[in-house]
VOGU-3710 file (C-alpha; in Angstrom, 3 decimals, decimal comma):
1> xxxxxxxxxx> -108,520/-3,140/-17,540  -105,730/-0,891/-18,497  -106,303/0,421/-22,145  -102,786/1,188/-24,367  -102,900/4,259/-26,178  -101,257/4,719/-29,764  -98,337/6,461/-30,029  -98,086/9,920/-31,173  -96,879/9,025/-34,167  -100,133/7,294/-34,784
11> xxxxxxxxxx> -102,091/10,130/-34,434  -100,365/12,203/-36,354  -100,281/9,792/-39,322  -104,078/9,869/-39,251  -104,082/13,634/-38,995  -101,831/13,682/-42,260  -103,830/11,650/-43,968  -106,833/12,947/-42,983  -105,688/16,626/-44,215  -104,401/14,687/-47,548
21> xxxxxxxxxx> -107,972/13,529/-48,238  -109,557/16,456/-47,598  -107,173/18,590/-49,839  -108,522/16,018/-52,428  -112,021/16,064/-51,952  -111,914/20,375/-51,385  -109,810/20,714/-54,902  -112,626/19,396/-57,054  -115,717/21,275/-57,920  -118,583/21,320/-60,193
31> xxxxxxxxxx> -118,254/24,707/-60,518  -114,276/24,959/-60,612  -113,937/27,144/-63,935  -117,368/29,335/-63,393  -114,984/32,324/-62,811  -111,849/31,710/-64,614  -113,029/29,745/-67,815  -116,727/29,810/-67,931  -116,864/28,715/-71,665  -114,256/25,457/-70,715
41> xxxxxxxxxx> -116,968/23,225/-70,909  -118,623/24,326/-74,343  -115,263/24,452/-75,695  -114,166/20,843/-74,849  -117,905/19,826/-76,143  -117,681/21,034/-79,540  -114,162/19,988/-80,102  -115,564/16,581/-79,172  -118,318/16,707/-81,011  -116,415/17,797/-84,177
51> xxxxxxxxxx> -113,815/15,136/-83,806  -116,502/12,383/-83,484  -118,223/13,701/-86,855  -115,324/13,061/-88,251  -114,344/9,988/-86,796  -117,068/7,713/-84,954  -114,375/6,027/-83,445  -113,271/8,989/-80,970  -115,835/8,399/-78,625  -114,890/4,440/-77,589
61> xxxxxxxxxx> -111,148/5,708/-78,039  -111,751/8,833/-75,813  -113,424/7,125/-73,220  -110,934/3,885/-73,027  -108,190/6,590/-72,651  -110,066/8,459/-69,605  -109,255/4,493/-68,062  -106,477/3,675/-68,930  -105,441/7,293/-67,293  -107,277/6,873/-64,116
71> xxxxxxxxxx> -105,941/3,080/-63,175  -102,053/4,053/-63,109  -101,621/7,502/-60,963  -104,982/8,658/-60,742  -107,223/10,526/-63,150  -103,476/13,190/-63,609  -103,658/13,147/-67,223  -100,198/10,747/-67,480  -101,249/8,817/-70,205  -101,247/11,967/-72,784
81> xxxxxxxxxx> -97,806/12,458/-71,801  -95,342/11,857/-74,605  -91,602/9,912/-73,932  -88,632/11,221/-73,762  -85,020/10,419/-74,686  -84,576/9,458/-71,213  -88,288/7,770/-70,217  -90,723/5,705/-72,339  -94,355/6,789/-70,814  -97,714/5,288/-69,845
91> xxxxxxxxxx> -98,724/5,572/-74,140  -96,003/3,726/-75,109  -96,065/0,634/-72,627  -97,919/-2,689/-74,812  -101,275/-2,227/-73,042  -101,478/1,226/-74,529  -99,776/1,179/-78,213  -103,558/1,079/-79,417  -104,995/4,377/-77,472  -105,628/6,273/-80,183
101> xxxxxxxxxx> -107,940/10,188/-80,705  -104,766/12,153/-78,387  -105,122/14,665/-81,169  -109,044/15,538/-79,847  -107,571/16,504/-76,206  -104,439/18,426/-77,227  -106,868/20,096/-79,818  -109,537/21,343/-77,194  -106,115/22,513/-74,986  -105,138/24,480/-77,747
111> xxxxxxxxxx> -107,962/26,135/-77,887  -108,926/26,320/-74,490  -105,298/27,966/-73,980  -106,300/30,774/-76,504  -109,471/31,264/-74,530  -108,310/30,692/-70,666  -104,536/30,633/-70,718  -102,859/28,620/-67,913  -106,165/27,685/-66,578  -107,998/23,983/-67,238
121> xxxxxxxxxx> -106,231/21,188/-66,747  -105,602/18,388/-69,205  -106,579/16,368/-67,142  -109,938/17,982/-66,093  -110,487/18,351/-69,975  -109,981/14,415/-70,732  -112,728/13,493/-67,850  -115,063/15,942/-69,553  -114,609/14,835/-72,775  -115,456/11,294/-71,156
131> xxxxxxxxxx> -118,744/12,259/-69,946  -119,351/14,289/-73,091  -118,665/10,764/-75,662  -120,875/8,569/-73,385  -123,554/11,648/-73,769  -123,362/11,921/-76,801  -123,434/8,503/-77,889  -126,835/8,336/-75,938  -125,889/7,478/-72,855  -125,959/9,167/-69,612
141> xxxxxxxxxx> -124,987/12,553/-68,140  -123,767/13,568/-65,029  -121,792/16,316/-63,934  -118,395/16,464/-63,711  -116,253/17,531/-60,647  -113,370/20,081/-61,802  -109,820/21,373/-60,543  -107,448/18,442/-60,672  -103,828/18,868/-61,302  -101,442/17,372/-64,213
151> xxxxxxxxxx> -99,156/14,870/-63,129  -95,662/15,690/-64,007  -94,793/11,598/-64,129  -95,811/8,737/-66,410  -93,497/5,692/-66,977  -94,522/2,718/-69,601  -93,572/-0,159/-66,938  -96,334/0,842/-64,679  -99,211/0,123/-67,600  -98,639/-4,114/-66,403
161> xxxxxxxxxx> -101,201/-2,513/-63,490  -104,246/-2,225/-66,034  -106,296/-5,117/-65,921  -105,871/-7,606/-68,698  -108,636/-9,082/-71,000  -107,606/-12,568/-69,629  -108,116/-11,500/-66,030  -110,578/-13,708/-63,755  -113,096/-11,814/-61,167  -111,050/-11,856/-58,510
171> xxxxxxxxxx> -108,267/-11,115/-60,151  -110,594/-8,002/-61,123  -112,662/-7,335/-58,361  -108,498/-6,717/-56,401  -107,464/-4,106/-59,184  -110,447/-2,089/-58,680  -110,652/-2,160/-55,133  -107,020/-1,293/-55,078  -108,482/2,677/-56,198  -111,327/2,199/-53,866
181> xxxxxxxxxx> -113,828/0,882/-56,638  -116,374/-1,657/-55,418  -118,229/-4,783/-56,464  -120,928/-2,262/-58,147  -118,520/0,343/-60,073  -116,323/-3,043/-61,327  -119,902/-4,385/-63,456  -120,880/-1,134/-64,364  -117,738/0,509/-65,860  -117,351/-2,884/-67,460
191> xxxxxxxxxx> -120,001/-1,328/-68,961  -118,162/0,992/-71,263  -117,342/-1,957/-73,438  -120,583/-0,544/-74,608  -118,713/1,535/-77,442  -115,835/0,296/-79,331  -113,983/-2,307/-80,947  -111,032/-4,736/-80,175  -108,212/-6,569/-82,687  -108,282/-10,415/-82,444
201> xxxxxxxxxx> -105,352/-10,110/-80,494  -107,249/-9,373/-77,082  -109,389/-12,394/-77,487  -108,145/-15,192/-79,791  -106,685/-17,431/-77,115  -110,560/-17,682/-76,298  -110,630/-18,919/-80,313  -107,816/-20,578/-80,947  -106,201/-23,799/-79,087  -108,192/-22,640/-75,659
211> xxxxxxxxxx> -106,889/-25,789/-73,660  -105,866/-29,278/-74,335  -109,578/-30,624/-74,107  -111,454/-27,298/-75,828  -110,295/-25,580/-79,029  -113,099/-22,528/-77,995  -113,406/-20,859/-74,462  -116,540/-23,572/-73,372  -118,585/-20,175/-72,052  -119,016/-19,042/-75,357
221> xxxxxxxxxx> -121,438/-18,951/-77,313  -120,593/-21,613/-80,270  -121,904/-19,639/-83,249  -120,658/-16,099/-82,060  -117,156/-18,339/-81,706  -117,346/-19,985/-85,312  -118,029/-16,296/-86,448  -115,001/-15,486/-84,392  -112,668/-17,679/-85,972  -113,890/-16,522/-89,175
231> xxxxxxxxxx> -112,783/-13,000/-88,595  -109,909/-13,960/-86,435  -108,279/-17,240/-88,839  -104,906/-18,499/-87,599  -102,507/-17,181/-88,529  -103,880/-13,756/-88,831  -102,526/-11,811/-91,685  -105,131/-9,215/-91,296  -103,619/-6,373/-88,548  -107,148/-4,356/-88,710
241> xxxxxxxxxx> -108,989/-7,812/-87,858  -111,613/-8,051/-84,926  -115,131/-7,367/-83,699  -117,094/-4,700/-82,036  -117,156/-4,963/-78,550  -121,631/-4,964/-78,641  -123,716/-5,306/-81,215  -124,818/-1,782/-80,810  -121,022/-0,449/-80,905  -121,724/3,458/-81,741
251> xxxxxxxxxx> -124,490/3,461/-79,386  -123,975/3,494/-75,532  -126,715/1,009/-74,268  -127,043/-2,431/-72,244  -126,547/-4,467/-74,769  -123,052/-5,259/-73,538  -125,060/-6,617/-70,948  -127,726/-9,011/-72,470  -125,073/-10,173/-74,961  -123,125/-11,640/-71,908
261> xxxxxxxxxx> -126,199/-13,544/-70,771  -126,133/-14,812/-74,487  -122,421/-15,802/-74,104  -121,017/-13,537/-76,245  -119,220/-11,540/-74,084  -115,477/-10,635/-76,257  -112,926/-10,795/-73,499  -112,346/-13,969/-70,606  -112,840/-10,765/-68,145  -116,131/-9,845/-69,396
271> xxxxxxxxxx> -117,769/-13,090/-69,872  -116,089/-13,739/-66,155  -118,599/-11,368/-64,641  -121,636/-13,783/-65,753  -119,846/-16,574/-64,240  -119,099/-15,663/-61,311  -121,857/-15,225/-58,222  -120,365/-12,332/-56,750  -121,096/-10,307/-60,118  -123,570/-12,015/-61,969
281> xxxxxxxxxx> -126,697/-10,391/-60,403  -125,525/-7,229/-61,280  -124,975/-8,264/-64,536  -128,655/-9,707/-64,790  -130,108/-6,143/-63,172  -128,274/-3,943/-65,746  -129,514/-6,551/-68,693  -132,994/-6,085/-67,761  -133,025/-2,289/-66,596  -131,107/0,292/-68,818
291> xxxxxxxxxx> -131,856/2,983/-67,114  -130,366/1,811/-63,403  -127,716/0,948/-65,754  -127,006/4,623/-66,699  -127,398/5,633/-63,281  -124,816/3,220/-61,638  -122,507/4,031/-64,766  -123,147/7,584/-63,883  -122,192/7,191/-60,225  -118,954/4,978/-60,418
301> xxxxxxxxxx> -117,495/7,434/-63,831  -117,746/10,466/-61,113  -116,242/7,747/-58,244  -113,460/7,290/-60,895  -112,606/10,349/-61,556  -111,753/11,177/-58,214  -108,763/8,573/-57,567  -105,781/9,725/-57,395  -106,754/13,585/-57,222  -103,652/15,333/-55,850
311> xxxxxxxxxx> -103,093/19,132/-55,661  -99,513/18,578/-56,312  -98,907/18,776/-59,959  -99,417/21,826/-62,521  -101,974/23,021/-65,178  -99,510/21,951/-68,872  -99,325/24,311/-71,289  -99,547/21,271/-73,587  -100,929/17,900/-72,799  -98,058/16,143/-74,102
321> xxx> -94,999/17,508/-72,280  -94,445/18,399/-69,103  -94,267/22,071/-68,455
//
């Protein structure tokens, strides 16, 4: 039997993309800044740490931001970018308007620009200070790989690629494999939900007229709901109005977890994963077992902040503007 053999052009498309990888994986480094910036990581720490005293909310705002960064061009640092007369950026589209703590990362730049000029990457900084709140907050550590590159791009119109509150699990399960995220990293980064807070506008369709036949989202727990509705009335005068994402909101735990086995998950997309066989074991493990919780946390946060990791950008003077 006579075998046909690609064409050239085949081969060499693999080769490219083989030598595009490889530039990705060969850029990061635990040990990126040993020589050039030594003190990069202390630096970013205690600027975290002093912004959280501050302000317990940093650390659920830092860490949603070190997400919403990664899912639209890879973890480039595009989301601190500011807009221009001529483009509206990744901050400004509507899933974003509520990122909040940019102040904490332009703040450790500054610094870090006094101390290593032209050196550590904005980008690189915000995935540190990611692992630093979830440490910090009592969860788990884990080292971070260094030496990405600022992207010199961010547009508002490509923020409709997050995933939404109101997404289902496939819907889900799609937008994470899409940047090479599994079954395993979906439930566990879910996980982050951990720390934080949300405005009854993420989840009062789940409160509020939910379909012809149920005023509340049927999954829910009825007396987390009714407390709901209390918070959330309709029409909602109050702008600050919501709830904390788990019951232990400052703390980073698995109570995000056990609360969706008690049907009080917040969002339609966290509750989902309960509902849904493909997820719900994993679910059920991290519920019961806090520490393989941490660890698969641990694992997918470092898968994470490898997407997108390109060599072609630039080290920003400032976070906010390109150089």
């Amino acid at each position: 039997m006579a075998f046909l053999l690609p064409k050239p052009n085949f081969f060499s498309a693999i080769f490219l993309l083989l030598l595009m990888l490889s530039m990705s994986e060969a850029s990061l480094d635990v040990h990126y800044y040993h020589q050039t910036c030594p003190q990069a990581e202390k630096i970013i720490f205690e600027t975290v740490l002093h912004a959280s005293m501050n302000d317990p909310k940093v650390p659920a705002r830092i860490l949603r931001m070190f997400f919403h960064d990664c899912f639209i061009r890879g973890c480039d640092a595009s989301v601190l970018l500011d807009s221009t007369p001529g483009n509206q950026a990744e901050k400004d589209g509507p899933p974003n308007i509520s990122l909040a703590a940019f102040y904490v990362i332009e703040d450790a730049k500054t610094k870090l620009e006094m101390s290593c000029p032209e050196t550590v990457s904005c980008a690189d900084i915000l995935a540190i200070a990611a692992r630093d709140v979830v440490a910090m907050s009592r969860g788990p550590y884990w080292n971070v790989l260094k030496g990405r590159k600022d992207g010199r791009v961010s547009k508002a119109s490509e923020t409709i690629n997050l995933p939404a509150p109101t997404f289902n699990v496939t819907q889900i399960i799609q937008s994470f494999a899409q940047r090479g995220l599994g079954l395993k990293d979906l439930v566990a980064l879910s996980g982050g939900h951990s720390l934080g807070f949300s405005h009854c506008s993420s989840f009062e369709a789940r409160i509020h007229n939910f379909s012809s036949v149920h005023d509340i989202d049927p999954v829910m727990n009825t007396k987390f709901a009714e407390n709901l509705k209390k918070k959330c009335p309709k029409p909602n005068r109050d702008r600050n109005a919501g709830e904390f994402l788990d019951s232990t909101a400052s703390i980073f735990d698995n109570d995000y977890y056990i609360r969706l086995i008690a049907g009080e998950g917040l969002f339609g997309s966290d509750q989902a994963l309960l509902n849904d066989y493909r997820t719900r074991w994993i679910v059920e493990s991290f519920a019961k077992d806090q520490p393989l919780f941490f660890r698969e946390f641990a694992a997918s946060m470092a898968k994470l902040g490898n997407v997108g990791v390109t060599e072609n950008g630039e080290v920003r003077l400032k976070c906010q503007a390109v150089n």
